[in-house]
C-alpha positions in Angstrom: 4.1 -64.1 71.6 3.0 -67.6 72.8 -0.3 -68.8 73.1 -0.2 -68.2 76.6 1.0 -64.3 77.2 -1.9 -63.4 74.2 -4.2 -64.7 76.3 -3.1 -63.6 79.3 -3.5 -60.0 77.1 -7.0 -60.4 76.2 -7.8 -61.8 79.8 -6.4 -58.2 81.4 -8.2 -56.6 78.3 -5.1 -54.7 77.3 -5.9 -52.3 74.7 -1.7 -51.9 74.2 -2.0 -55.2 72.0 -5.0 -54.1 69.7 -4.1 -54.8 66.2 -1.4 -57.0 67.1 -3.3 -60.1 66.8 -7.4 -61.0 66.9 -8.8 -63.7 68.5 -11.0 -65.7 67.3 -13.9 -67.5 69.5 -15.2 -71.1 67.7 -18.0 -71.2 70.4 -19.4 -67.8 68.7 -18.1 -67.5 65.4 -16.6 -64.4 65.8 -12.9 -62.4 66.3 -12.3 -59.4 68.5 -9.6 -57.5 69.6 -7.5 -58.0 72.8 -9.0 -55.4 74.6 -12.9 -56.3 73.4 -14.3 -55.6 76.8 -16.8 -58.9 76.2 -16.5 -61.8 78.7 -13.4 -63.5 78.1 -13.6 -67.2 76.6 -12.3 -70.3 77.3 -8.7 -71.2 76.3 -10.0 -74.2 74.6 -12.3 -72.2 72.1 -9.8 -69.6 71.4 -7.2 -69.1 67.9 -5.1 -66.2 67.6 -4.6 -65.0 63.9 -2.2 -62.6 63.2 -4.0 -60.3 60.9 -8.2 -59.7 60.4 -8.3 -61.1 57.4 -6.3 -65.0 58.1 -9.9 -64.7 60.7 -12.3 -64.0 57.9 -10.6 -67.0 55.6 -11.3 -69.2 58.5 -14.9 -68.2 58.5 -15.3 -66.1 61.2 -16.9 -62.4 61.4 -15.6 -59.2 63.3 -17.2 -58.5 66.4 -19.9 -56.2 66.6 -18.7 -54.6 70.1 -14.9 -53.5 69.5 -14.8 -53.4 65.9 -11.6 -54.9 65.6 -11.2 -53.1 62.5 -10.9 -49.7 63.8 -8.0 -51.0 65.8 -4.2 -49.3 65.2 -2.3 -51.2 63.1 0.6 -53.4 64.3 4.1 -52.6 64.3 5.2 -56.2 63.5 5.1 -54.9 60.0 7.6 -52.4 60.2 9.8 -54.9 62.6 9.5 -57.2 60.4 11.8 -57.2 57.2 10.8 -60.5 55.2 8.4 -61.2 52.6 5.1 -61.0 54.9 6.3 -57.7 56.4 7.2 -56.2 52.7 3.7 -57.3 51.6 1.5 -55.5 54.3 3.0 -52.5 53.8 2.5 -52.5 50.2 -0.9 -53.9 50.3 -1.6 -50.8 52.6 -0.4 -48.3 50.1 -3.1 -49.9 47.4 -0.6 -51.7 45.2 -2.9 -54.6 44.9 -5.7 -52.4 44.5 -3.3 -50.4 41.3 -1.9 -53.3 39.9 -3.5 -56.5 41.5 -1.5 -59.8 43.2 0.7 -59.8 39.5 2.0 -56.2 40.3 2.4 -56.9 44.4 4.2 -60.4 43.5 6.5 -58.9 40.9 7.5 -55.9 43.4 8.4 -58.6 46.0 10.3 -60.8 43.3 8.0 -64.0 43.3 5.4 -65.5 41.0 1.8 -64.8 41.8 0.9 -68.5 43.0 4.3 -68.9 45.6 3.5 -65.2 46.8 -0.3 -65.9 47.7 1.0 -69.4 49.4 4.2 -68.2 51.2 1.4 -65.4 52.5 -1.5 -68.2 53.4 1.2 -69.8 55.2 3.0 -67.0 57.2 -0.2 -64.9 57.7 -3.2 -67.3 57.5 -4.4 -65.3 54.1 -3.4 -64.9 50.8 -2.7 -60.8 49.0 -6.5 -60.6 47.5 -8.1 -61.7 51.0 -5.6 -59.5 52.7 -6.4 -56.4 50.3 -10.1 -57.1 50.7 -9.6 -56.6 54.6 -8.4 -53.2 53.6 -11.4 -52.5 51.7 -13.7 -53.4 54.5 -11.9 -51.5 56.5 -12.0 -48.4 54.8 -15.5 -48.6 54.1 -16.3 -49.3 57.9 -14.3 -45.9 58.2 -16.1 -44.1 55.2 -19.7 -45.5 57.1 -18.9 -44.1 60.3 -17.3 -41.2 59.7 -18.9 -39.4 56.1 -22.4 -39.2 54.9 -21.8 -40.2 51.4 -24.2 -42.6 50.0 -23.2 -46.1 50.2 -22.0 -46.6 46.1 -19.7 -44.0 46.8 -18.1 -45.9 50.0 -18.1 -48.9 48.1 -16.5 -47.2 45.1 -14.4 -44.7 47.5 -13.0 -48.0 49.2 -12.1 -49.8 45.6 -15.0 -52.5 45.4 -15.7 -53.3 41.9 -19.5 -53.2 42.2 -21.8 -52.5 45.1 -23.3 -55.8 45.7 -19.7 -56.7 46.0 -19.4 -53.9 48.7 -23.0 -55.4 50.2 -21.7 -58.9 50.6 -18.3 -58.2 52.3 -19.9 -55.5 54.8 -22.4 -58.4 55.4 -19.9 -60.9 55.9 -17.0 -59.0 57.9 -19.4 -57.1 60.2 -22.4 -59.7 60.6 -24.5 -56.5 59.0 -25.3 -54.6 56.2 -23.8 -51.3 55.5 -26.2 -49.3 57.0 -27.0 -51.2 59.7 -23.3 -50.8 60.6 -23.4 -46.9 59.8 -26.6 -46.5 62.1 -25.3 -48.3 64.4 -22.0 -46.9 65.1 -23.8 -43.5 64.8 -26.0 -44.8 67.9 -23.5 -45.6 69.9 -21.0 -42.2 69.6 -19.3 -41.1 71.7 -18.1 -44.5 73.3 -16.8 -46.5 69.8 -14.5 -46.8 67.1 -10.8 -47.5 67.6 -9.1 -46.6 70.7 -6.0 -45.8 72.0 -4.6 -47.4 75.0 -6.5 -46.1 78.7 -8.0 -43.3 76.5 -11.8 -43.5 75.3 -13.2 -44.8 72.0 -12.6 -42.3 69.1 -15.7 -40.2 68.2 -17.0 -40.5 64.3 -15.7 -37.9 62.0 -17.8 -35.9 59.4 -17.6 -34.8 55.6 -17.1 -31.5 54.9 -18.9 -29.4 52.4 -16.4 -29.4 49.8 -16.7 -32.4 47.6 -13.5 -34.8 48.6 -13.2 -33.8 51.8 -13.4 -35.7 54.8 -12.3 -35.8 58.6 -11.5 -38.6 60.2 -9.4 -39.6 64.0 -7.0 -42.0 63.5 -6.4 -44.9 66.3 -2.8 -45.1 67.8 -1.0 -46.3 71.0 -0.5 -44.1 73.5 1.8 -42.0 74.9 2.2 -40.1 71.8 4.9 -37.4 71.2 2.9 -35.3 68.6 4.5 -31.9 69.8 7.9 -33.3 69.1 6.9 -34.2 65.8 5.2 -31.0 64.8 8.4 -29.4 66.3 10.3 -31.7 64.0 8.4 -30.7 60.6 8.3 -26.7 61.7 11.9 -26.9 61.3 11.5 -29.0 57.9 9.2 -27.6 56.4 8.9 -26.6 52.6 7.5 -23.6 52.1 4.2 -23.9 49.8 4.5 -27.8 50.0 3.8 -28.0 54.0 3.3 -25.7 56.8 3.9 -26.6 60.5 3.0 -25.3 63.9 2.8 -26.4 67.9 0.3 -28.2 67.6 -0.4 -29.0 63.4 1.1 -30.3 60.1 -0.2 -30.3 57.2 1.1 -30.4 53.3 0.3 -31.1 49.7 1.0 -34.9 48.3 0.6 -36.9 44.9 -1.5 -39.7 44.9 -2.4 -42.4 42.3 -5.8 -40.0 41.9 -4.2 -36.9 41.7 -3.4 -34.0 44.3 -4.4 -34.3 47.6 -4.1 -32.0 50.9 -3.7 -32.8 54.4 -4.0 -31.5 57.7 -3.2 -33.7 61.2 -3.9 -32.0 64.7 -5.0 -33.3 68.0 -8.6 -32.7 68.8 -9.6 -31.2 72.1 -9.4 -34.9 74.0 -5.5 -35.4 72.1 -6.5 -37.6 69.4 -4.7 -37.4 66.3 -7.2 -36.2 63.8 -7.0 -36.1 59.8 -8.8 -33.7 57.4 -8.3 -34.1 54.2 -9.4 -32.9 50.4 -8.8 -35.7 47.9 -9.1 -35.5 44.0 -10.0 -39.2 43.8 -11.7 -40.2 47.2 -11.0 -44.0 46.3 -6.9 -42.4 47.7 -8.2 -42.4 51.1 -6.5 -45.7 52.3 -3.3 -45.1 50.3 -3.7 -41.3 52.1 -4.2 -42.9 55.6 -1.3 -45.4 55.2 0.7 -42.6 54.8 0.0 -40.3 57.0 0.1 -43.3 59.5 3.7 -44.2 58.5 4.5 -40.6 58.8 3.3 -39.9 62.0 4.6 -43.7 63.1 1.1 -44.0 64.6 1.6 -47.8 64.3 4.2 -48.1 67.3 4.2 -49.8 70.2 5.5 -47.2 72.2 5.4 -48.4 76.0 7.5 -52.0 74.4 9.8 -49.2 73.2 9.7 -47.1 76.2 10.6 -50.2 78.6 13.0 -51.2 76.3 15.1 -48.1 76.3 14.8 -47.1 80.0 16.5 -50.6 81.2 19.5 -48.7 80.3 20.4 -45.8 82.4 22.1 -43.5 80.1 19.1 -43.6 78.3 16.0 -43.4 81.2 16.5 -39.6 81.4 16.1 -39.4 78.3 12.2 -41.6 77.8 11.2 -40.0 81.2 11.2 -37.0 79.3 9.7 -37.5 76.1 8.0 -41.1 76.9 6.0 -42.1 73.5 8.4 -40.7 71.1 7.8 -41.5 67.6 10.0 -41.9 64.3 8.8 -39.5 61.7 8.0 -41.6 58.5 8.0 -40.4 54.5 5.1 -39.5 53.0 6.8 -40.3 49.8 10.1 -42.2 49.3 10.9 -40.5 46.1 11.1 -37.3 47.6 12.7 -38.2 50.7 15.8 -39.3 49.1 16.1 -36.1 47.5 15.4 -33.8 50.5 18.3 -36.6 52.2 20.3 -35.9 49.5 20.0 -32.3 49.7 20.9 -32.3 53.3 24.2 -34.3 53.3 26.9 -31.5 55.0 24.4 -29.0 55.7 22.1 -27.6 57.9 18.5 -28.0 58.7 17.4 -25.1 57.7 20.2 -24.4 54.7 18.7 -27.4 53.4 15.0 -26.1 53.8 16.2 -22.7 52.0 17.8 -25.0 49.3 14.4 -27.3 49.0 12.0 -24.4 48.8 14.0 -22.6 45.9 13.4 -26.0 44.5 9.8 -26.0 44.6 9.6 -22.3 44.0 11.0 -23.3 40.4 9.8 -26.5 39.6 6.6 -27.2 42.0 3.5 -27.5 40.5 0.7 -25.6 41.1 -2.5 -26.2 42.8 -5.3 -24.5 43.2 -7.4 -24.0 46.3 -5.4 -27.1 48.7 -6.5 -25.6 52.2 -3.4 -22.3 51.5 -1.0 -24.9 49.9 -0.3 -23.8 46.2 2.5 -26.2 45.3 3.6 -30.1 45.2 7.1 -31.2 45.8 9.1 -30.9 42.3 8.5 -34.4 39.9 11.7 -36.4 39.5 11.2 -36.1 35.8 11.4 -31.7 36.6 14.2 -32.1 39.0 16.5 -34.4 36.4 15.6 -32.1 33.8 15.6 -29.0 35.2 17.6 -29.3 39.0 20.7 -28.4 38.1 19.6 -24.8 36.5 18.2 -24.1 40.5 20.3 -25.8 42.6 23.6 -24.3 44.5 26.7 -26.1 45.8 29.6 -28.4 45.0 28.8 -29.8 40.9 29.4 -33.4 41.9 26.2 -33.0 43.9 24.3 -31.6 42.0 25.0 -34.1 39.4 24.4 -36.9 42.6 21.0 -35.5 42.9 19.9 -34.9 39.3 21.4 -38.4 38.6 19.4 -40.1 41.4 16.2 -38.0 40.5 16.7 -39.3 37.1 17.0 -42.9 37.9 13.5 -42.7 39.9 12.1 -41.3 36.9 12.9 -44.1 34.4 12.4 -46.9 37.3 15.7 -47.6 37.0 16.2 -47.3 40.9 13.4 -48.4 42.8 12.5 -47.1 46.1 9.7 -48.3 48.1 8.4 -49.0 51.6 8.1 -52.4 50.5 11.7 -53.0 49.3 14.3 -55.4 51.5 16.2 -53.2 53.7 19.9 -54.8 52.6 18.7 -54.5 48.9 17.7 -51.0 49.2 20.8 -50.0 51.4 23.1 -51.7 48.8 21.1 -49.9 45.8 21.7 -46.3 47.0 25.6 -47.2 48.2 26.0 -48.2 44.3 25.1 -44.8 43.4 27.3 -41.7 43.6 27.1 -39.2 46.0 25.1 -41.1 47.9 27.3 -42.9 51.2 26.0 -44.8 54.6 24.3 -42.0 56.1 22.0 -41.0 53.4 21.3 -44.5 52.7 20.7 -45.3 56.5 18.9 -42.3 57.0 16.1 -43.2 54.1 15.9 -46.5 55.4 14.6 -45.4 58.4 12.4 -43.1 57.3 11.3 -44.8 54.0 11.1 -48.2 55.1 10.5 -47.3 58.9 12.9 -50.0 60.2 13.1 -49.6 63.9 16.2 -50.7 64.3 18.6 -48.1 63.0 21.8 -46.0 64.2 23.4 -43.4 62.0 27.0 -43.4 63.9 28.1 -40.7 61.9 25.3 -38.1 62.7 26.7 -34.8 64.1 23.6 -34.7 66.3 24.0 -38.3 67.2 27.1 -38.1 68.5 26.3 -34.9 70.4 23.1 -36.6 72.0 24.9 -39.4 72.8 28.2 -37.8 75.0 25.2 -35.5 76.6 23.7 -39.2 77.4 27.1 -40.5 78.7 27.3 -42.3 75.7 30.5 -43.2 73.8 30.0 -40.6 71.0 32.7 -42.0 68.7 30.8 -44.1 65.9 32.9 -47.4 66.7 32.1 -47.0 70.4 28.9 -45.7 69.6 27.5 -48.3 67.3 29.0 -51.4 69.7 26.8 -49.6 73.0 24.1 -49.5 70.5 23.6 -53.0 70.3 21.9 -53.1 73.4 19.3 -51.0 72.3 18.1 -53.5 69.3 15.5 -53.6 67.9 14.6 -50.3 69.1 18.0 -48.6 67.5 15.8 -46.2 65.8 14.0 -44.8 68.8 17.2 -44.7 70.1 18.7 -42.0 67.7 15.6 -40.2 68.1 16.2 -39.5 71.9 19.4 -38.9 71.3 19.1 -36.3 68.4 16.3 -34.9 70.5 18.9 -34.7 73.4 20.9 -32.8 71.0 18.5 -29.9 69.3 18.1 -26.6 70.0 14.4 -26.1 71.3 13.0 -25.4 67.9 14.9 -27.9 65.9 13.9 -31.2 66.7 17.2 -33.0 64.2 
């Protein structure tokens, strides 16, 4: 976006472009969000940053009004494919938090010192200013929406010390961490991160149980939550998740241990998350996820508008306007539950998966009905080919692959290079363009997939008027880009039976 059509946004106050970009006021000191409902400034005293934390290196603070903070996050990063795009979504899954700007450089493939300056330069902040955004934000989230006592948000959000925790708050929010908790609490129900025409998001609470917490989580609206609950009933793994019309929730490893979570929409349609953590210092890896799963990150009226210029494909977003891309809550697993579902059926491959877990799930105790976590790769290398049924080659494909993860050597992340990862599971057998499509999409949540080949592809697209032969297809597909994704969606939407969302 130019200089121009931001401000233009945050003149019309448009809450569609919070989290996209800040902007940063040099009369006041401070940075809002596009939709901050304050009086809007002069051109001249105006910079746009692209992320929070390029606003606190320059030495502003967040605005104490719209909380900029509690904004959704932007789709750029999933749009985006390079370095700066690989690194935001890792430093959202806590990598700098595990294994500091070292461990996040090495992922990407660059030394520490040309990582933190290619990100200074792209983003306006290097990894550790850019992770500490992500603490402040969680704590601001922790604040607002729990009663524990301030060393446990600061610990909970993965400051080193408290006074550490006491000086950011300070700094980011213009306030001390009480002062912000007392005063967000003050000002319920009309605060905390919104969603576009819709009100503020009302505070959460802890529950009882130690570890436990509820929070709503900001998104863009439309949002097509039924087709995505409709989408996990029909996937789900017995023991590991459990969907209905208007719920998901499942089991998950974290770096602190076992974890179970629930997302539902509240009374008022809000997307809200409980959760019971071993470690609460998960919760921002936990949120990440369940945000990439749930795609809560789109912009889905710039995907809408894009789609509908074409007219086999209007029907098709009038119907279902904010449809989402379900993400993977862990990329590990999804290549196996791909793998597993090459050739067959939804639910032939759910019967297959849940024997799997039956066998070699681990067990948990007292996870909200949930008594099992998806098989290790370690158990299903080891173990997989004494459970699983079907052709040998693939079951040696899927043991072999599940092996690999295990020893690290194949790496699959949400931060890897698309072509890298694509050309990584091609190299492996058993494994051909679909699968390796298909886990790109949902791993990496690249927006801008097609799957030519898909059964329920094709079928969506003839019932679109849409060449459904994957040369044809795949060449009327280009007009879709970047959006290709969304696309398939629709179309193997179009395709499903009522209670099988492909």
């Amino acid at each position: 976006m130019t200089f121009d059509e931001r401000y233009r946004a945050i003149d019309a106050r448009d809450a569609r472009f919070d989290g996209q970009f800040v902007t940063a006021v040099r009369s006041t000191g401070i940075y809002c969000r596009p939709s901050c409902p304050a009086r809007t400034p002069k051109p001249s005293n105006v910079t746009f940053y692209p992320t929070s934390a390029a606003a606190h290196e320059a030495g502003y603070r967040a605005c104490k009004r719209c909380l900029p903070e509690a904004a959704p996050g932007s789709p750029e990063w999933n749009l985006r494919g390079d370095v700066a795009g690989r690194a935001m979504r890792l430093i959202a899954d806590g990598v700098v938090e595990r294994e500091g700007v070292p461990g996040l450089a090495r992922r990407l493939g660059y030394s520490s010192r040309h990582l933190t300056r290619l990100l200074a330069a792209e983003l306006g902040a290097g990894p550790l200013a850019l992770a500490r955004a992500q603490r402040a934000h969680t704590a601001r989230m922790l604040l607002v929406a729990t009663d524990l006592s301030a060393a446990d948000v600061a610990f909970s959000a993965g400051f080193a010390s408290v006074r550490q925790f006491n000086d950011t708050i300070r700094e980011v929010f213009g306030m001390p961490p009480l002062e912000l908790r007392a005063r967000r609490r003050a000002d319920r129900p009309a605060t905390d991160g919104a969603t576009s025409g819709e009100p503020r998001i009302a505070a959460g609470h802890a529950y009882d149980t130690p570890g436990t917490i509820d929070l709503v989580l900001p998104y863009r609206g439309p949002f097509d939550a039924p087709g995505l609950f409709c989408w996990m009933a029909a996937r789900a793994v017995a023991g590991v998740e459990r969907a209905t019309a208007d719920a998901f929730a499942r089991t998950l490893r974290l770096p602190g241990g076992p974890a179970c979570f629930e997302l539902r929409l509240d009374a008022a349609g809000r997307p809200r998350l409980r959760a019971r953590l071993t470690h609460l210092r998960d919760l921002p890896v936990l949120v990440a996820r369940v945000r990439r799963l749930f795609d809560l990150d789109a912009d889905p009226i710039a995907v809408d508008a894009a789609l509908a210029a074409h007219p086999e494909v209007a029907p098709l977003v009038a119907r279902v306007p904010g449809i989402r891309v379900p993400g993977a809550a862990d990329p590990h697993e999804m290549l196996v539950r791909a793998m597993v579902g090459q050739q067959i059926s939804v639910a032939a491959a759910t019967t297959v998966l849940t024997a799997l877990t039956d066998a070699l799930g681990e067990r948990v105790d007292g996870f909200d009905g949930h008594d099992r976590l998806f098989p290790t790769m370690a158990s299903i290398a080891e173990h997989g080919a004494e459970v699983l049924r079907g052709p040998a080659a693939r079951i040696r494909a899927i043991t072999g692959a599940a092996a690999a993860l295990a020893d690290g050597s194949l790496v699959l992340t949400s931060g890897d290079d698309g072509a890298a990862q694509r050309a990584a599971l091609l190299a492996r057998p058993g494994i051909g363009p679909w699968t390796a499509d298909y886990v790109r999409m949902r791993v990496l949540g690249d927006p801008d997939i097609t799957l030519p080949g898909d059964v329920a592809v094709r079928a969506g697209a003839a019932a679109a008027g849409i060449p459904a032969d994957p040369r044809g297809f795949e060449s009327w597909a280009v007009r879709a880009a970047p959006w290709r994704s969304y696309l398939t969606a629709h179309l193997w939407r179009a395709a499903a039976k009522p209670s099988e969302h492909r």
